[in-house]
VEXGUVO-256242 format. One record per residue: x, y negated, z of N, C-alpha, C in turn. Coordinates in steps of 0.05 Angstrom, whole numbers, padded with zeros to 5 digits, always signed. Atoms other than C-alpha are relative to their C-alpha. Layout:
# VEXGUVO-256242
XYZXYZXYZ ...
This chain:
# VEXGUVO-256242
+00017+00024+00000+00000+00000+00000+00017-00025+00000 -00018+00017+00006+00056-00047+00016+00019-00007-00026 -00010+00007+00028+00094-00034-00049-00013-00011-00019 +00016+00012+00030+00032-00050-00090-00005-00029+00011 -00008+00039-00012+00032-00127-00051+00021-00010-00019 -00023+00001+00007+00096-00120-00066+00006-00001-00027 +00005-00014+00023+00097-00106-00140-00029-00019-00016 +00024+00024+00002+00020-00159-00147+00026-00017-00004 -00008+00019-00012+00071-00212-00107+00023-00009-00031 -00025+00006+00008+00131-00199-00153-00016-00008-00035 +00007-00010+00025+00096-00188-00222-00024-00038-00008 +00011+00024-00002+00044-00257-00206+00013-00023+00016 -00005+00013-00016+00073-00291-00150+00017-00023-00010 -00024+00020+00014+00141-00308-00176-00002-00016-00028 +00009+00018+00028+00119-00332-00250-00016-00019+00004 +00015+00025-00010+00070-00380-00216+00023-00009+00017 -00022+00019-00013+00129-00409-00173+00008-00011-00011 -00010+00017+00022+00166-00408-00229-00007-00021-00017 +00011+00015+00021+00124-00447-00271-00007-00023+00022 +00009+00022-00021+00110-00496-00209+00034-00017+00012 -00017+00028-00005+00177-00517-00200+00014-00008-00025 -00016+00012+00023+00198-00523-00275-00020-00023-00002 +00013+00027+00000+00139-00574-00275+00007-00021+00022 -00005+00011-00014+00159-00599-00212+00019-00021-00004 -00023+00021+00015+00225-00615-00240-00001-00014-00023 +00004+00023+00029+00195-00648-00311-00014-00027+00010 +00021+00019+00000+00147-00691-00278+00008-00013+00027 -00008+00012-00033+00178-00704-00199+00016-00035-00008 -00008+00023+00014+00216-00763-00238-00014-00024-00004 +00026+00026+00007+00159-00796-00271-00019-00009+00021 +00019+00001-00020+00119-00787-00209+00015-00022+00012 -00015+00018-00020+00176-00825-00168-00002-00041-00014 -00004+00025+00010+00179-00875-00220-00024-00023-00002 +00027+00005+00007+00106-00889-00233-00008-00012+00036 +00001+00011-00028+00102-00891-00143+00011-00032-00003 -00012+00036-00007+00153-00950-00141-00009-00011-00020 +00006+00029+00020+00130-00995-00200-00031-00001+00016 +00032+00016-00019+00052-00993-00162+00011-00008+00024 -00009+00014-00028+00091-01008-00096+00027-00023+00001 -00015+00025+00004+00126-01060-00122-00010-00024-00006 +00010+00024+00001+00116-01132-00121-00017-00008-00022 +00011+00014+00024+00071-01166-00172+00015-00019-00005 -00009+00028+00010+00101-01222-00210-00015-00019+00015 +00017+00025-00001+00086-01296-00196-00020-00005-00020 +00021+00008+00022+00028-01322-00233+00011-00031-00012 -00010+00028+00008+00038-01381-00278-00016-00018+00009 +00030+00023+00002+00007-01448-00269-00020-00001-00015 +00010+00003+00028-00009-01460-00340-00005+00031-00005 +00012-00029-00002-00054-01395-00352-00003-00008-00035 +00014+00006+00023-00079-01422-00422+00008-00020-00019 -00016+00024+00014-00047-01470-00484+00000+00010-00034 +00012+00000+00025-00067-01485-00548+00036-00010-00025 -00025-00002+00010-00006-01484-00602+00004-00016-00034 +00003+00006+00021-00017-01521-00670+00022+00011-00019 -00018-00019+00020+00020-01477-00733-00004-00016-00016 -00001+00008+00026+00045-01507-00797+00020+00020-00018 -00016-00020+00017+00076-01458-00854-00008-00013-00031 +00001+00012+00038+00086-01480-00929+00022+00025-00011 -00009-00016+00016+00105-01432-00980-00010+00008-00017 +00015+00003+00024+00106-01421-01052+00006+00041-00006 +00001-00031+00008+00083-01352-01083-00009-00002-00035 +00005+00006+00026+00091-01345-01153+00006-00026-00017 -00011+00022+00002+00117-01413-01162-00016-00024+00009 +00021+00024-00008+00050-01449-01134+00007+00005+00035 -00001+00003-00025+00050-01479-01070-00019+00001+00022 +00027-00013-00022+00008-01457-01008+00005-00011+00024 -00009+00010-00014+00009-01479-00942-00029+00015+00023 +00019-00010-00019-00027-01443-00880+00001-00024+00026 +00009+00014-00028-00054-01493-00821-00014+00012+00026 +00020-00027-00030-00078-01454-00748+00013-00014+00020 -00009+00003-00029-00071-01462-00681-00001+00032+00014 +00004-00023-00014-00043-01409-00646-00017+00006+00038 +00018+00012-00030-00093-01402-00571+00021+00026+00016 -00017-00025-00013-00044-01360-00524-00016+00002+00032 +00012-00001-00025-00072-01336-00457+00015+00027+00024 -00013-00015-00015-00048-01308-00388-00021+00030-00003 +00011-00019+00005-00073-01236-00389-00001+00021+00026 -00010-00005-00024-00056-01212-00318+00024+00023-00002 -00031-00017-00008-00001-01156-00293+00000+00022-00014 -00010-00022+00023+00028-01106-00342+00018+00024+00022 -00016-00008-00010+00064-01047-00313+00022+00027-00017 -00005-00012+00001+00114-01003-00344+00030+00016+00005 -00041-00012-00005+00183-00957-00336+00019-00013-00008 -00031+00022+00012+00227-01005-00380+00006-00023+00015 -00002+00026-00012+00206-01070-00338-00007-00004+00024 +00013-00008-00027+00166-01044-00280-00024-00024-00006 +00033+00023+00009+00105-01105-00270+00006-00017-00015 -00003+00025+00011+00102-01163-00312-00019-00015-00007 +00022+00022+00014+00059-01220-00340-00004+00006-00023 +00006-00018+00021+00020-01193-00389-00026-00037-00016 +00008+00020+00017+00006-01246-00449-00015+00005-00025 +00015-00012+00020-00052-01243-00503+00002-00026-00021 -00001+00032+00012-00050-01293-00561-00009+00007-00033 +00022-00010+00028-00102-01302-00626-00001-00028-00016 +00008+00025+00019-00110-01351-00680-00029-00014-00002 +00038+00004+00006-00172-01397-00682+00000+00003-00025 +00012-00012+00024-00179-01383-00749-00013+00033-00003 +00016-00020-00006-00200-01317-00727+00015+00028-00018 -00021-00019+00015-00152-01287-00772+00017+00021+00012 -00025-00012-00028-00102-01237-00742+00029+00006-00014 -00016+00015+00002-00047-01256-00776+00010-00027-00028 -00010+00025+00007-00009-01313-00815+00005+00019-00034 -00018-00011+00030-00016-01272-00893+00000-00012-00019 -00010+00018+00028+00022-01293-00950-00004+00024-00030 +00007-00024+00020+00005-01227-00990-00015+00018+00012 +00020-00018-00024-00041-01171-00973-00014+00020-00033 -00007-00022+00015-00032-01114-01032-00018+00020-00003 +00008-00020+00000-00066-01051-01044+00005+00015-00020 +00000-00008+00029-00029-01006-01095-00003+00027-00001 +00007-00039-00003-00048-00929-01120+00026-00001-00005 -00028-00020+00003+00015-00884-01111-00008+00024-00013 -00005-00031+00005-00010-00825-01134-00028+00024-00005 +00020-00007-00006-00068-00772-01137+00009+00025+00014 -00002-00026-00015-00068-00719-01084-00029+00010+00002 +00023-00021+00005-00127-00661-01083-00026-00014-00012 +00013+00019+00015-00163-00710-01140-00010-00026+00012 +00009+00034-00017-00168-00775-01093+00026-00013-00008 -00020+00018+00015-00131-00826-01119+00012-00012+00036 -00014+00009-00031-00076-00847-01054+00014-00029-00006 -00001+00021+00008-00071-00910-01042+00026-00014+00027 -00020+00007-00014-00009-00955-01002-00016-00030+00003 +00016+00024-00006-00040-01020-00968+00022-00018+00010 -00015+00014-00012+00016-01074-00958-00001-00031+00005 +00013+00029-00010+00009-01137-00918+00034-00018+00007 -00010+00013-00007+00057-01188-00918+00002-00018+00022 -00001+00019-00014+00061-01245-00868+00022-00014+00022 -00018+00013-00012+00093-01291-00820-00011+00001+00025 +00005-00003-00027+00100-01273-00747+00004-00022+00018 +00001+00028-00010+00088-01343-00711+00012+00004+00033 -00012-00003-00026+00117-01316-00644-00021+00015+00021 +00015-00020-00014+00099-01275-00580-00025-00027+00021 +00019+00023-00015+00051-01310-00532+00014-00012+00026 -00021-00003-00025+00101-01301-00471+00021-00030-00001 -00015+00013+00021+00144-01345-00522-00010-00036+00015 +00005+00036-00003+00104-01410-00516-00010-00003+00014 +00017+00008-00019+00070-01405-00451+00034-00001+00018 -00029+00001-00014+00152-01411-00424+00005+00025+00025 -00009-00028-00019+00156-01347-00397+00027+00019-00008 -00019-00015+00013+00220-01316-00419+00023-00021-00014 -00018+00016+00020+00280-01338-00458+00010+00031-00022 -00017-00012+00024+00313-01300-00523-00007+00007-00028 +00029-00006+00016+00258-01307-00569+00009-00028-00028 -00004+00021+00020+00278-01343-00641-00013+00003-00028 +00010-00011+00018+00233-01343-00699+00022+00013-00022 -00009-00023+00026+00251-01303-00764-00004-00024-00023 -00002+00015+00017+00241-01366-00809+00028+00000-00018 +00023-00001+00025+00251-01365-00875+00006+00026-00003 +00013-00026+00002+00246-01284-00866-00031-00001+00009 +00036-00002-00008+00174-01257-00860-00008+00027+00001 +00006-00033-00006+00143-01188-00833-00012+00016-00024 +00025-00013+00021+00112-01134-00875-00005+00028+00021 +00010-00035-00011+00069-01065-00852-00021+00002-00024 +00015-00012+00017+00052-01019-00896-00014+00028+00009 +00019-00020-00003+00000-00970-00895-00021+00017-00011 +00012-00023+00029-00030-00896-00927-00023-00005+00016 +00024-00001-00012-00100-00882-00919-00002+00013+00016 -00003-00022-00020-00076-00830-00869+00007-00006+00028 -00007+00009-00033-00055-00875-00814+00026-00010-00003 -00022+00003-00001+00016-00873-00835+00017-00019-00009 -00014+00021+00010+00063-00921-00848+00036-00010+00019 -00035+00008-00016+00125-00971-00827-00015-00036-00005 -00005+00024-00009+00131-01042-00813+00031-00012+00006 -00029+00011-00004+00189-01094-00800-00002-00024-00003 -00012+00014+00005+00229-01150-00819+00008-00002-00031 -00006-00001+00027+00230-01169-00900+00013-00024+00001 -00011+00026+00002+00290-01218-00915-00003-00023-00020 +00018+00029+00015+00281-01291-00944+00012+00019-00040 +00003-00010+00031+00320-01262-01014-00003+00029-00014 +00011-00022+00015+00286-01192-01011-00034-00014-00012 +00031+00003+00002+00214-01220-01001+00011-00032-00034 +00003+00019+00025+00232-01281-01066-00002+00029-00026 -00010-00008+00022+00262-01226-01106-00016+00030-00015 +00022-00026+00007+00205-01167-01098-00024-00012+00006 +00020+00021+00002+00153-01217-01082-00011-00012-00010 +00005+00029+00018+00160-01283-01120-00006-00016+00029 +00010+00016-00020+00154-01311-01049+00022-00016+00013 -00020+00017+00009+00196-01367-01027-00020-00022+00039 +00004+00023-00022+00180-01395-00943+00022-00025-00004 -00015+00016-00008+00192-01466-00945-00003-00020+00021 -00007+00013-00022+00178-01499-00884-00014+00021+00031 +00028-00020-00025+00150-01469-00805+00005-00026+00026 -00002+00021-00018+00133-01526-00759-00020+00003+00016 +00019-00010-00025+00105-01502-00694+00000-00022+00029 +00006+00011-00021+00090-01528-00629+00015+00010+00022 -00013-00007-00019+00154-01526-00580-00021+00017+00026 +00013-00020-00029+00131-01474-00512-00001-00018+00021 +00001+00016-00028+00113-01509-00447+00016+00006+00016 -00012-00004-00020+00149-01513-00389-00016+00015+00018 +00021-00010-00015+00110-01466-00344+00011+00005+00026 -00003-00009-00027+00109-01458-00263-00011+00027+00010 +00004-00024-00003+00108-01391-00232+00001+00003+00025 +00003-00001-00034+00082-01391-00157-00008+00033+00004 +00004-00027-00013+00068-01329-00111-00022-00009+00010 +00014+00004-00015+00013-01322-00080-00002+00014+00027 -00012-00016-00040+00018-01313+00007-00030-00004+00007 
């Protein structure tokens, strides 16, 4: 009777151990890490919670000249938390034009036909006007990309890439040509605790 415990214990016992401390050891880490960033301080809050940003961009496409006008509206968003930075001030920021972003092209070409559907590549040019963090003076290291300009491309499948297109790739596969970006310097912002 004791051997068959014995023989249950060894045959179930130990493979559930085992499998309880190889998880132990994948996840005891993230657990520790995930503890301290909630038992860690919150940031200060800013004064300035909210600030309106006026955008100017001129640029010719094709050899005509265009010129986008917006205000960017940036807003505090409260506390962010994750493993790279632990808490932080979490910033949201939208165009009143209602737009979601600044495009100078905006593409859609067939690549190809796969199982008789014609496949299509969707690519959006534009100009990334800055983070929100940026102009509410939260941070320093932040310098636009002027006269470069972003692109993300995208299949009907989800997939894709994104980046950084330079000023004489985007003229020379484009016809596009940024010539001015006159934004609205970032505020000075105060950052109290609250006791």
């Amino acid at each position: 009777m004791i051997q068959l415990k014995t023989k249950i214990f060894i045959l179930i016992g130990i493979p559930v151990l085992l499998i309880f401390v190889i998880l132990m050891f994948i996840s005891l880490p993230w657990l520790l890490i995930f503890t301290g960033i909630q038992f860690s301080p919150n940031p200060p809050s800013p004064q300035v919670k909210y600030g309106e940003f006026p955008i100017h961009l001129v640029y010719e496409i094709d050899g005509q000249r265009k010129e986008i006008k917006d205000t960017l509206i940036c807003e505090y968003d409260g506390i962010g938390a994750n493993e790279g930075h632990g808490k932080y001030r979490k910033w949201k920021a939208h165009l009143a034009s209602e737009n979601e972003k600044l495009v100078l092209l905006n593409v859609e070409k067939p690549i190809g036909i796969v199982f008789s559907r014609i496949k299509t590549l969707n690519q959006v040019i534009y100009y990334d006007p800055g983070p929100a963090w940026y102009y509410m003076g939260d941070g320093n290291g932040y310098t636009h990309e002027f006269p470069n300009a972003s692109f993300k491309e995208q299949y009907q499948d989800g997939s894709g890439a994104n980046g950084i297109i330079q000023a004489n790739e985007l003229l020379e596969k484009c016809n596009i040509k940024l010539i001015s970006w006159d934004y609205t310097e970032p505020i000075i912002n105060n950052f109290t605790s609250k006791k």
